[in-house]
N, C-alpha and C positions, 0 to 999 in steps of 0.2 A: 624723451622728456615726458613726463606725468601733465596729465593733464587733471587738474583738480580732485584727488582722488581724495573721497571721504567730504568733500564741501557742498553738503544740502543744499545750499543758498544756487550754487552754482550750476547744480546736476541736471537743469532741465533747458539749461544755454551751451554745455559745454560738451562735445563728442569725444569719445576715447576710440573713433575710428580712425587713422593713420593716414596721413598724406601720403601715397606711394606712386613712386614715378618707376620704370623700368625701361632701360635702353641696353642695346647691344654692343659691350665693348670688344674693339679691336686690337691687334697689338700695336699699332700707333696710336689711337686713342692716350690723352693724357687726360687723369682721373685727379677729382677731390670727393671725397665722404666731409658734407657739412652738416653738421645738424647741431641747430640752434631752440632757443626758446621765445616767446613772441618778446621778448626785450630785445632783439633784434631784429624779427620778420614785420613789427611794425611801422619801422622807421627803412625798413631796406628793403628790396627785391631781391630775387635767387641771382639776378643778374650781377644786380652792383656789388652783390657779396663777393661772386668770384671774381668781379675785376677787381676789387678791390686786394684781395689777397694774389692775384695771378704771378706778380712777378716778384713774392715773396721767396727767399732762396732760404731760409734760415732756420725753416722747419716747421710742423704742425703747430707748435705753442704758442711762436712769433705770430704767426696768421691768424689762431685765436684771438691773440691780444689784440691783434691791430682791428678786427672785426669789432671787438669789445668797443675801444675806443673811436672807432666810426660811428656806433650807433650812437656812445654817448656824445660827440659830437651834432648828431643830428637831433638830440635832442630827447634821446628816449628817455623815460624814464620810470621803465617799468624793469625789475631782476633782469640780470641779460647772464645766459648759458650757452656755452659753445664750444662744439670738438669738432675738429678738423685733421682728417686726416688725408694726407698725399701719396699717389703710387707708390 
């Protein structure tokens, strides 16, 4: 996701250094690749993200959408972006 690129106003609030987590997967290990835009990281946690998609069977797109409409649920109402991907 871009973080404000090119917005003067913004450049002296806003970092373009990366949140990076790294863990070791195993072959039981069950994996999601989320990555959102703060139209959803302010109104959710990493956590309630993935329960919230956990026992989706229907595919990466289904799990976006329903992510979408949790936050707007909760009330966001800032742009919401989000791709999810599953093992």
């Amino acid at each position: 996701m871009t973080r404000a690129f090119g917005d003067e106003r913004l450049k002296n609030h806003i970092t373009a250094e990366p949140h990076v987590v790294m863990d070791k997967i195993d072959e039981q290990a069950e994996f999601i690749v989320l990555a959102a835009s703060d139209g959803l990281w302010k109104v959710m946690s990493n956590h309630k993200a993935v329960d919230c998609i956990s026992e989706i069977n229907d595919g990466d797109q289904e799990a976006a959408e329903e992510l979408i409409k949790e936050a707007l649920s909760r009330g966001s109402q800032d742009d919401s972006s989000c791709v999810v991907m599953f093992e």
